[in-house]
Residue frames as qw, qx, qy, qz and C-alpha x, y, z in Angstrom:
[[0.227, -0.151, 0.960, -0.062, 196.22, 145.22, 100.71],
 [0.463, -0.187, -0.624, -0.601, 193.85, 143.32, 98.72],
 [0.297, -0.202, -0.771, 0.526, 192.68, 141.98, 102.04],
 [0.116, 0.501, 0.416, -0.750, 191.45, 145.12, 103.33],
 [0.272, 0.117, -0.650, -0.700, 190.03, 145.93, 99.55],
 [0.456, -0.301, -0.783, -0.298, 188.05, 142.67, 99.84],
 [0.198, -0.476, -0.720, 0.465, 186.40, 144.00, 103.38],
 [0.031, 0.406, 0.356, -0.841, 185.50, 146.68, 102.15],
 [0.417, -0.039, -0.650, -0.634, 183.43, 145.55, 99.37],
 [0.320, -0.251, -0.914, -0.007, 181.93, 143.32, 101.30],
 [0.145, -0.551, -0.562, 0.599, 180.70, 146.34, 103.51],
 [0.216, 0.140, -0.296, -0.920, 179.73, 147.90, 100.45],
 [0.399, -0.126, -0.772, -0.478, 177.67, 145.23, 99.58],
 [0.158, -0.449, -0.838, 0.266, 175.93, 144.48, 102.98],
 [0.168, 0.399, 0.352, -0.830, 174.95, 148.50, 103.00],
 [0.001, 0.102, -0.697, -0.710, 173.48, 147.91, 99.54],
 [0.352, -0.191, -0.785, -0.472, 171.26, 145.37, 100.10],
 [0.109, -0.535, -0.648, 0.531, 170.13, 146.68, 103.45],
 [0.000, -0.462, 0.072, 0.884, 169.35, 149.86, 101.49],
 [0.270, 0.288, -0.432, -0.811, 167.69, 147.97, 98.81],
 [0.477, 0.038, -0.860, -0.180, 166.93, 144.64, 98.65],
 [0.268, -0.254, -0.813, 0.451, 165.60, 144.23, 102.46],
 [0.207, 0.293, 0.367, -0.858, 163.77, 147.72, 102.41],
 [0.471, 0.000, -0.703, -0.534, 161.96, 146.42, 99.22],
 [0.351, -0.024, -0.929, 0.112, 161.22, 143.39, 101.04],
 [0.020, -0.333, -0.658, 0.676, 159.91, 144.86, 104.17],
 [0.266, 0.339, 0.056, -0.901, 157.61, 147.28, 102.13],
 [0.530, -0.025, -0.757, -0.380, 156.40, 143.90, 99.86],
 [0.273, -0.285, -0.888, 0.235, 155.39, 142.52, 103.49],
 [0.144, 0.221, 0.213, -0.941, 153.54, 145.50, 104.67],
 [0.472, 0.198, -0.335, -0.791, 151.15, 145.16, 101.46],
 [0.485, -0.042, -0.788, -0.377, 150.83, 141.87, 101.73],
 [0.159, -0.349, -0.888, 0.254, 149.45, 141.90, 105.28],
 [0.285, 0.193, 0.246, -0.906, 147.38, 145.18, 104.68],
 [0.454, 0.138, -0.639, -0.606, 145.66, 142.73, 101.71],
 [0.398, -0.167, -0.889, 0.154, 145.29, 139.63, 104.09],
 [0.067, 0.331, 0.533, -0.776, 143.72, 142.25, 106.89],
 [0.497, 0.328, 0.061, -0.801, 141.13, 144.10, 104.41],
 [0.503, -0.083, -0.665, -0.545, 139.83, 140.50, 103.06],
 [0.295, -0.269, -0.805, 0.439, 139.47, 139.23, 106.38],
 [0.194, 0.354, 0.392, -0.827, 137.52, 142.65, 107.41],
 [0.481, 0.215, -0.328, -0.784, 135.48, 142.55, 104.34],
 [0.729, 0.035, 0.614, -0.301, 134.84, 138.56, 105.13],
 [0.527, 0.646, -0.371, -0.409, 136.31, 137.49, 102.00],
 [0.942, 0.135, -0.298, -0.069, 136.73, 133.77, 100.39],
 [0.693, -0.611, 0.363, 0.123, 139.51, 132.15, 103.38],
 [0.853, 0.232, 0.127, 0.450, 141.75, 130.73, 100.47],
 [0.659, 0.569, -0.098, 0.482, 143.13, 133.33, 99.41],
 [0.322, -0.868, 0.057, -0.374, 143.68, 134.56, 102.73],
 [0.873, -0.408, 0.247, 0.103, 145.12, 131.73, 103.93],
 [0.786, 0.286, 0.115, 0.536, 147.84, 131.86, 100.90],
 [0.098, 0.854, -0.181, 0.478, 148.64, 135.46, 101.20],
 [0.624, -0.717, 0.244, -0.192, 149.34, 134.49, 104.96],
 [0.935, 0.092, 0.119, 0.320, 151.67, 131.68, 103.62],
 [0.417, 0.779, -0.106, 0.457, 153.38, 134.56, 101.46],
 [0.138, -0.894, 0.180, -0.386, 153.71, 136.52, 104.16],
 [0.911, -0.362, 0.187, 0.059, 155.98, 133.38, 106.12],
 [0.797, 0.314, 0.274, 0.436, 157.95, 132.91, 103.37],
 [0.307, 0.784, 0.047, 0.538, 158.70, 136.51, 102.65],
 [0.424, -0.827, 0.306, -0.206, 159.93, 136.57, 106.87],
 [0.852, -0.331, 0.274, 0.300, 162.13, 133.83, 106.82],
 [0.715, 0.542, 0.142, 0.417, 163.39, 135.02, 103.50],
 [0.097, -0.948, 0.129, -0.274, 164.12, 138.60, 105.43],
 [0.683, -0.650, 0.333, -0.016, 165.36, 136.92, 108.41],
 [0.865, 0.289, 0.208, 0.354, 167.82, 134.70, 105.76],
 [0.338, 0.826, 0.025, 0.451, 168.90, 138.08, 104.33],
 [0.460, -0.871, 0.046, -0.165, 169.89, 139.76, 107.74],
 [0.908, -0.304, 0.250, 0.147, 171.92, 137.20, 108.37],
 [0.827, 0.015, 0.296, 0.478, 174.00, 137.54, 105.80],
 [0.330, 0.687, -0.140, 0.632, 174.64, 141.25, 105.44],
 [0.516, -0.836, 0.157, -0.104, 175.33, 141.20, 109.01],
 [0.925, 0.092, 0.342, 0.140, 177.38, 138.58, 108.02],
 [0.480, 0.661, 0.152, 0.556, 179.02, 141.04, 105.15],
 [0.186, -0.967, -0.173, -0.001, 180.08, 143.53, 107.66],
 [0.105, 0.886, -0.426, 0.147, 183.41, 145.64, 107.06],
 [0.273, 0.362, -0.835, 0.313, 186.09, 142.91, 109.25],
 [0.727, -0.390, -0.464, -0.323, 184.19, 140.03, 110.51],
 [0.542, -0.464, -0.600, 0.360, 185.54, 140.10, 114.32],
 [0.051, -0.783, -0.390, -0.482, 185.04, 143.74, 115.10],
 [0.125, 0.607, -0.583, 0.525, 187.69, 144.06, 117.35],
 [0.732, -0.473, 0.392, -0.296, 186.37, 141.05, 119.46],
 [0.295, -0.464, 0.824, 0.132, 188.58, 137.97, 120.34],
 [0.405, 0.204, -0.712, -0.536, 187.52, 135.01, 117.89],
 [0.215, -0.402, -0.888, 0.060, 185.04, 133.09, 120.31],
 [0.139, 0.446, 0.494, -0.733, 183.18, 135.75, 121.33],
 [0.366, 0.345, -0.239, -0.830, 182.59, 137.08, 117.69],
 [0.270, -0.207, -0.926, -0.164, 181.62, 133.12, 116.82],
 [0.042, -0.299, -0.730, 0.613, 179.66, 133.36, 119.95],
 [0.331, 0.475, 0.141, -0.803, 177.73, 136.72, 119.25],
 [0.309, 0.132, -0.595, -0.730, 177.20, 135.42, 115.17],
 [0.367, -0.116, -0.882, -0.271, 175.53, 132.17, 116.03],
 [0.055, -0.560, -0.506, 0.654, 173.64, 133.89, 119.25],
 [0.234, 0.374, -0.227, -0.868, 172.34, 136.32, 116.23],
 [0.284, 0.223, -0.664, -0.655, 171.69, 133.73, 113.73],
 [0.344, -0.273, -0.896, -0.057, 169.61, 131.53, 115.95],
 [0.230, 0.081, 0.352, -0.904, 167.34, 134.38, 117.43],
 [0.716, 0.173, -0.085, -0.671, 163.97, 133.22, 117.63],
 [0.728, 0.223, -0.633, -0.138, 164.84, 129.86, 117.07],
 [0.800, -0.567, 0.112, -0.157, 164.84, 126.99, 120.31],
 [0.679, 0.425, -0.484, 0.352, 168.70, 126.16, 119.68],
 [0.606, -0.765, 0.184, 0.121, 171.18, 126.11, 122.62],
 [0.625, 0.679, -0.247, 0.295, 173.96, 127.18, 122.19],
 [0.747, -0.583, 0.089, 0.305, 177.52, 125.93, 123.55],
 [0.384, 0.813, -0.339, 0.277, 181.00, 127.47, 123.43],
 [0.792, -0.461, 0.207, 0.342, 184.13, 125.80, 124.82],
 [0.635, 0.693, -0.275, 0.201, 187.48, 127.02, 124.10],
 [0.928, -0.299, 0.025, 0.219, 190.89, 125.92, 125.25],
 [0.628, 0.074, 0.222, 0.742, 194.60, 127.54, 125.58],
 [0.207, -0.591, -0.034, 0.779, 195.84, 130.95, 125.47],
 [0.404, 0.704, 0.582, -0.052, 193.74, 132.86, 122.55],
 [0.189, -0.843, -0.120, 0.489, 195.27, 135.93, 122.66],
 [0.373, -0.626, 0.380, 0.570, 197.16, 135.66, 120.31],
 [0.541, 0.467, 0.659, 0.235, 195.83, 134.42, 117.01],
 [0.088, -0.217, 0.302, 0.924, 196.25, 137.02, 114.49],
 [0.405, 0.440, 0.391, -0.700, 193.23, 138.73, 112.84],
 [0.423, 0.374, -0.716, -0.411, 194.07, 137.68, 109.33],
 [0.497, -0.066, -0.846, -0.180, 193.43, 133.85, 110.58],
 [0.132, 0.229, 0.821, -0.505, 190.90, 134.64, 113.09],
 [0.366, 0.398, 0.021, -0.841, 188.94, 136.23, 110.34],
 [0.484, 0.264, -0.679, -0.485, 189.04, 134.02, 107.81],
 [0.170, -0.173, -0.965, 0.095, 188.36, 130.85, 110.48],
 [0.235, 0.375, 0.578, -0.686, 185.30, 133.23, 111.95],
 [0.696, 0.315, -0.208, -0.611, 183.67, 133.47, 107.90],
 [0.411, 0.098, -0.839, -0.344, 184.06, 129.67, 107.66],
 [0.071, -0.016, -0.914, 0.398, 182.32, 129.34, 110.44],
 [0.556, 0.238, 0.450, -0.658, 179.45, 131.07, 110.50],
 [0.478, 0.323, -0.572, -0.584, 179.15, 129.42, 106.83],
 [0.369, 0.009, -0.930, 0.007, 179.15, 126.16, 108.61],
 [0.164, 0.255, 0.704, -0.642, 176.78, 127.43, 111.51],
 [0.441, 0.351, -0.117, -0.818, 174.41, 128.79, 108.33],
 [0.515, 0.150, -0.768, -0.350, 174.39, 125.43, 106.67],
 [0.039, -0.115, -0.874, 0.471, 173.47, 124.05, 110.21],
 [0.480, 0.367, 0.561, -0.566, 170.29, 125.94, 111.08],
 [0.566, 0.268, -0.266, -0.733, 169.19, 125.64, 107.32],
 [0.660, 0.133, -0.667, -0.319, 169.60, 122.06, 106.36],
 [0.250, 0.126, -0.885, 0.371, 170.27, 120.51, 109.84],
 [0.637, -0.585, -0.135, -0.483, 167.46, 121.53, 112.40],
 [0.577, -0.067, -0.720, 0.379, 169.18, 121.05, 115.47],
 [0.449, -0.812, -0.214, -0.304, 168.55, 121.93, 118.62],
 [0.592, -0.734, 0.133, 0.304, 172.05, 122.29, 120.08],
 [0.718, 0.627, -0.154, 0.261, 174.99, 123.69, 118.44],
 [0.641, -0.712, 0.023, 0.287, 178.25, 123.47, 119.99],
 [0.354, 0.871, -0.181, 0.288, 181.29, 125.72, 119.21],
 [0.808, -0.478, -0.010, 0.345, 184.61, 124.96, 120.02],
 [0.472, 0.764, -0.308, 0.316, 187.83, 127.25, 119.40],
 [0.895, -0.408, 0.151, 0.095, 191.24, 125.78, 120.90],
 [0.173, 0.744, -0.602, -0.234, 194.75, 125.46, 120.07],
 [0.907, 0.107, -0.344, -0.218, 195.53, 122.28, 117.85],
 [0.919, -0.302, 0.180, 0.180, 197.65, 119.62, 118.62],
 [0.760, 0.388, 0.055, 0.519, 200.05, 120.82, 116.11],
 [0.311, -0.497, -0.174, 0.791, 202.36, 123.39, 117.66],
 [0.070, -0.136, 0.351, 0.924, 201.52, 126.70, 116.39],
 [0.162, -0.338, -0.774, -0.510, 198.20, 125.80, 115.18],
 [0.271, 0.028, 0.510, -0.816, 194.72, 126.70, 115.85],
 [0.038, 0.188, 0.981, -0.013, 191.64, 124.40, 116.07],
 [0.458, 0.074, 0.194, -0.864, 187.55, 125.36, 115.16],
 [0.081, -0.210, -0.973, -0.046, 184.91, 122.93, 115.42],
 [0.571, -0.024, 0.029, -0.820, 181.09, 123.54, 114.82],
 [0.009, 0.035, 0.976, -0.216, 179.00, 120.77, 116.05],
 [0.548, -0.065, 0.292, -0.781, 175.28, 120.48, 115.82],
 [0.263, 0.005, 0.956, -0.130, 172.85, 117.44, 116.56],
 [0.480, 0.442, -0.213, -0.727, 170.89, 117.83, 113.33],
 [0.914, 0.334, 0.170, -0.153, 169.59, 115.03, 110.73],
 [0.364, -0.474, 0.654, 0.463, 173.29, 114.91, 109.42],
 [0.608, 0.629, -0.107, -0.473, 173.97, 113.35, 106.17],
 [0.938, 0.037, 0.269, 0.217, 175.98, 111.15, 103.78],
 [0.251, -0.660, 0.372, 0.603, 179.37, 113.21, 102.82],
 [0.165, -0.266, 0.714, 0.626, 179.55, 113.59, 99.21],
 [0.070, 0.462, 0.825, 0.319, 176.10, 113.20, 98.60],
 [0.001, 0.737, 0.303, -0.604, 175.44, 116.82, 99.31],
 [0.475, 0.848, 0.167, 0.165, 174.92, 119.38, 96.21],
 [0.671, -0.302, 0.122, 0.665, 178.08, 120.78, 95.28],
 [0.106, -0.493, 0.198, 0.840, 179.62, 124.31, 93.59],
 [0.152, -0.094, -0.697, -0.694, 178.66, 122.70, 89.90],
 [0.139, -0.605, -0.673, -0.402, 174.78, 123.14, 91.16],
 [0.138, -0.716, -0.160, -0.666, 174.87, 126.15, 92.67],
 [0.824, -0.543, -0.153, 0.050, 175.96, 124.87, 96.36],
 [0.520, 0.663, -0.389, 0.374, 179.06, 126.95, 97.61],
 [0.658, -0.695, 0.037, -0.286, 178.99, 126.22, 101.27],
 [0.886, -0.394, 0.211, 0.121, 180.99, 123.60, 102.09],
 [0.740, 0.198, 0.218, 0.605, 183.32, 123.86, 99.29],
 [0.328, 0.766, -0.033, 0.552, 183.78, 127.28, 99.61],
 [0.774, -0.620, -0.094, -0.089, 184.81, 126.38, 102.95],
 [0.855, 0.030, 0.109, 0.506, 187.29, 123.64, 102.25],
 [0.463, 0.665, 0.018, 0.585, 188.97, 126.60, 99.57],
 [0.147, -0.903, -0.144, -0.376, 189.41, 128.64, 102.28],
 [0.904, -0.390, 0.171, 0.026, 190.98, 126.60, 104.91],
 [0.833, -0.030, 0.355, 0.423, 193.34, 125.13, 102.57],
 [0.294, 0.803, -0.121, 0.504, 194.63, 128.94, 100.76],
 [0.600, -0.702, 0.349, -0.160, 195.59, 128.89, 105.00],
 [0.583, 0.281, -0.761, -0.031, 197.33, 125.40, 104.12],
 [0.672, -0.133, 0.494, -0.535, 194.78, 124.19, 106.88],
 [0.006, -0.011, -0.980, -0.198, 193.09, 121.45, 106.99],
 [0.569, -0.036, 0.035, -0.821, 188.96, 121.01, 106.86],
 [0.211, 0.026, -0.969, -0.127, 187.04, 117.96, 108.07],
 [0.517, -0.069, 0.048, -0.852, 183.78, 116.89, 107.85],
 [0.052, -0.029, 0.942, -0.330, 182.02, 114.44, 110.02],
 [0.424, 0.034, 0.473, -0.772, 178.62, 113.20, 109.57],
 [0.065, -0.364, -0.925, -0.091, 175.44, 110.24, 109.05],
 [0.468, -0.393, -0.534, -0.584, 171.85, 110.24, 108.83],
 [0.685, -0.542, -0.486, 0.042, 170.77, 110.92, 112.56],
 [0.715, -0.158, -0.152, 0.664, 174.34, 111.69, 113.82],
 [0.056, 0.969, 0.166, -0.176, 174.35, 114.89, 113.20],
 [0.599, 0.504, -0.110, 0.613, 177.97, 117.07, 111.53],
 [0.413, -0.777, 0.102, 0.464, 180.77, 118.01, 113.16],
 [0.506, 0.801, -0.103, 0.302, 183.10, 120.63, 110.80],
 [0.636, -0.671, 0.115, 0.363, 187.17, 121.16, 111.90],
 [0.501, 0.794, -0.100, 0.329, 188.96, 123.82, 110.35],
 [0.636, -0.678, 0.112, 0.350, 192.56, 123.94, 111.48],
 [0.563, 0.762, -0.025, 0.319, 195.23, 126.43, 110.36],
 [0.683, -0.106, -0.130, 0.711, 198.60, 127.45, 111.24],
 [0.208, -0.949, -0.197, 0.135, 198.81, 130.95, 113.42],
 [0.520, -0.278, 0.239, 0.772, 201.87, 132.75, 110.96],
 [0.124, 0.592, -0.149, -0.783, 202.26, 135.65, 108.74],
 [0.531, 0.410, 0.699, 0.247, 200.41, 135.08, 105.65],
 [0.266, 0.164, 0.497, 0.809, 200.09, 137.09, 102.04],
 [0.319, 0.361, 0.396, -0.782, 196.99, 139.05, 102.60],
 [0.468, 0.358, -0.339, -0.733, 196.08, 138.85, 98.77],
 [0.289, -0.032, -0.932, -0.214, 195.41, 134.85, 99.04],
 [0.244, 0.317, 0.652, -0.644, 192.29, 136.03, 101.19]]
């Protein structure tokens, strides 16, 4: 199945760049605080101390950024757990270190939701929980998973009380911005739906609903 194909690239690629790209990283921070320690012990000029220390901020969030998203890349994103718990555990990962609170409500017998469309709704989500802690800053994010109103259907909703925005006045795919729209694409190959709620203040609420039947694997 092209399905299972496209998971296991994707767990090619997260062991890659933990194997390359992050141990780099980690061994680029090392140097730069053994540099920031022996000007400080030698009592050397504070600028450039103070910028190396900057680096060295930048070059942890940039890790911590990274983590995220070859954990994120791992082999079949619910790992044999039910589809709120693996939401649960991602966005309980992705906001370590961070004062967030995090809520989960879900509604209606779960049990059933095939793994085909609990996978695919559990990568649009954390996409939408990633776009949260980067551009939003909130300090509460709430997760909902539910059956819809439509029979058959099933219902995800990421919430967070962030700075929000003005729909459509976000960067899009043609500048390098695949987030939201590589949502939507997703959703709707489901013949879901995707909606997106949100103002200046208000914070964004995201609702991806799809229909819980036998789909083509290869339109993943």
């Amino acid at each position: 199945m092209e399905f299972q194909a496209t998971l296991r690239e994707r767990s090619r690629l997260a062991a890659n760049l933990h194997d390359t790209l992050l141990q780099t990283m980690g061994g680029i921070g090392f140097q730069i605080g053994a540099c920031a320690r022996e000007m400080t012990a030698l009592k050397q000029d504070s600028k450039p101390v103070a910028l190396l220390t900057v680096a060295r901020r930048m070059l942890d969030h940039s890790v911590k950024e990274l983590r995220s998203s070859v954990w994120a890349l791992r082999s079949h994103p619910l790992q044999g757990k039910a589809l709120p718990a693996a939401l649960q555990e991602f966005a309980e990962r992705a906001c370590d270190g961070q004062p967030i609170a995090i809520e989960l409500r879900t509604e209606g017998d779960l049990t059933g939701v095939p793994d085909f469309v609990a996978g695919n709704l559990l990568l649009a989500a954390q996409e939408a929980v990633h776009n949260a802690l980067k551009h939003a800053h909130p300090s509460k994010l709430t997760l909902e998973v539910r059956l819809a109103g439509k029979l058959g259907w099933i219902m995800v909703a990421i919430r967070d009380d962030g700075v929000g925005f003005v729909p459509g006045a976000q960067a899009g795919a043609h500048q390098g911005h695949f987030g939201l729209s590589g949502m939507r694409e997703r959703i709707e190959r489901l013949d879901g739906t995707f909606k997106l709620e949100s103002a200046p203040g208000r914070g964004t609420s995201i609702h991806l609903e799809v229909p819980m039947r036998t789909y083509d694997e290869s339109i993943a």
